[in-house]
C-alpha positions in Angstrom: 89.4 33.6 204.4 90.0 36.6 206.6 89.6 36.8 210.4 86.6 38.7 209.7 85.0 36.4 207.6 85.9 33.3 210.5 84.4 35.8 213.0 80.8 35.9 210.6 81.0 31.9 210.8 81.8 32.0 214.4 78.8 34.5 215.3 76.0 32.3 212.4 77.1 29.3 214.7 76.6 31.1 218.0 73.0 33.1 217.1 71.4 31.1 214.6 72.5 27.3 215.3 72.8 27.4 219.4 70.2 30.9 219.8 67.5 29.2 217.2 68.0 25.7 217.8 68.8 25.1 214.3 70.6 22.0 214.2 71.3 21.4 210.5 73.2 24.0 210.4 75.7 21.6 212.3 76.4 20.0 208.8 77.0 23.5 206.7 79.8 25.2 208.8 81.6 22.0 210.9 83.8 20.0 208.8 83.2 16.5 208.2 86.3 15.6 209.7 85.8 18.0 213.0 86.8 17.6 216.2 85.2 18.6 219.1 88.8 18.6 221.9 86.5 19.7 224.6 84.0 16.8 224.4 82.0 16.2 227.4 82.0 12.6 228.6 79.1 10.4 226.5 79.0 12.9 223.6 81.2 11.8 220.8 83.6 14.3 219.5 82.2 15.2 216.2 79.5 16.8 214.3 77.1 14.3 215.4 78.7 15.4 219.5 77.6 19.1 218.3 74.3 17.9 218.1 73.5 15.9 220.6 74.9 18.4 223.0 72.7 21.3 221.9 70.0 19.4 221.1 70.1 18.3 224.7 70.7 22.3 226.1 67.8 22.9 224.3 65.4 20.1 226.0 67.1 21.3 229.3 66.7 24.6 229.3 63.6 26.9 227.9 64.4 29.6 226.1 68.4 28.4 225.6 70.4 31.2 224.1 73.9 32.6 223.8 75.0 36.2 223.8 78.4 36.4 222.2 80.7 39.2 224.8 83.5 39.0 222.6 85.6 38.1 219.5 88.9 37.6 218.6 90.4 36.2 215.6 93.9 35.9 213.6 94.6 33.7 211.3 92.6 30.2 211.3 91.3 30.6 214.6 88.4 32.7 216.2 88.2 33.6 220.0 84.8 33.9 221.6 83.7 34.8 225.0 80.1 34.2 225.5 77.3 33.7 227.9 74.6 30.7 228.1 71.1 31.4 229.3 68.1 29.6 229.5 65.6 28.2 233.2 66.1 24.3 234.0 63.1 23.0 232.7 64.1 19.5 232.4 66.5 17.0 234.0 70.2 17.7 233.8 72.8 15.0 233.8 70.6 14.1 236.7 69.4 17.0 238.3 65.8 17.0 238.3 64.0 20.3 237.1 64.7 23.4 239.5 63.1 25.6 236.9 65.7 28.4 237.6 67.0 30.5 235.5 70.6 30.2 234.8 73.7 31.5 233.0 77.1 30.5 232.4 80.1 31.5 231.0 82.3 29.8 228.2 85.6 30.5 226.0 85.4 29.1 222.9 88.5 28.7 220.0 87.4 27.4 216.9 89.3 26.8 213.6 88.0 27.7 210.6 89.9 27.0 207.4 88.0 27.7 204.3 84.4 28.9 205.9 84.5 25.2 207.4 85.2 24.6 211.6 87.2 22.2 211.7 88.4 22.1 215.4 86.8 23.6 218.8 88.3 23.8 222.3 86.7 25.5 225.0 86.3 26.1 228.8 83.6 26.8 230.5 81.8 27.8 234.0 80.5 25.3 235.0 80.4 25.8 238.7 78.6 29.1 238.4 75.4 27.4 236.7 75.2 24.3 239.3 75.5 26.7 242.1 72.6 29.0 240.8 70.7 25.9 240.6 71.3 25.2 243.9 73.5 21.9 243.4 76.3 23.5 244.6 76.7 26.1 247.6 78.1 29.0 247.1 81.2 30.7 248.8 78.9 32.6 251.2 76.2 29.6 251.7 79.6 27.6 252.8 80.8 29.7 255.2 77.9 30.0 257.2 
């Protein structure tokens, strides 16, 4: 397939599976044998992983949604930059509603080989989103 065809599976993963909540889409574009080398601790690294961990963003935050920045691909692999948005609405790996709204940053690489994703690696902001929900201080908040 060509990079623009990876990028199309990319952006249907981002807008209609993570922005719509529509799970079962996990099964049509994410290989059987995927794996998920950015895992977060208790979420297995496979389709089933994909799941839980959207399914969970979802419950977390109203309104989740992505907006993809931008995209890169060549060859296999397919470059994202994007933003998560959604308000805390329910607990999060402990931290009880704040019903703010947040956003976060993340760099995503998928490979795609034959319209299928077959591996994912990403980093991601995470200290951004606990200090706009007021877990964490910010630079300023500490200084003072």
């Amino acid at each position: 397939m060509s990079a623009e065809e990876n990028k199309a599976v990319s952006r249907r993963v981002n807008e209609e599976m993570i922005s719509q909540n529509k799970l079962d889409l996990v099964d049509e574009h994410f290989a059987e044998t995927f794996v998920d080398h950015s895992a977060l601790p208790g979420f297995p690294a496979n389709r089933e992983g994909v799941k839980q961990l959207f399914g969970m963003f979802h419950n977390v935050f109203s309104d989740f949604h992505v907006t993809i920045e931008d995209q890169v691909a060549e060859g296999n692999n397919v470059v994202t930059r994007k933003t998560f948005h959604g308000r805390q609405t329910g607990e999060f790996f402990g931290i009880p509603p704040t019903n703010k709204q947040g956003s976060f940053g993340a760099i995503d690489i998928l490979q795609v080989k034959n319209g299928t994703i077959t591996d994912h690696w990403t980093v991601v902001d995470q200290l951004s989103l606990m200090q706009q929900l007021g877990v964490v201080p910010t630079a300023e908040q500490a200084s003072v």
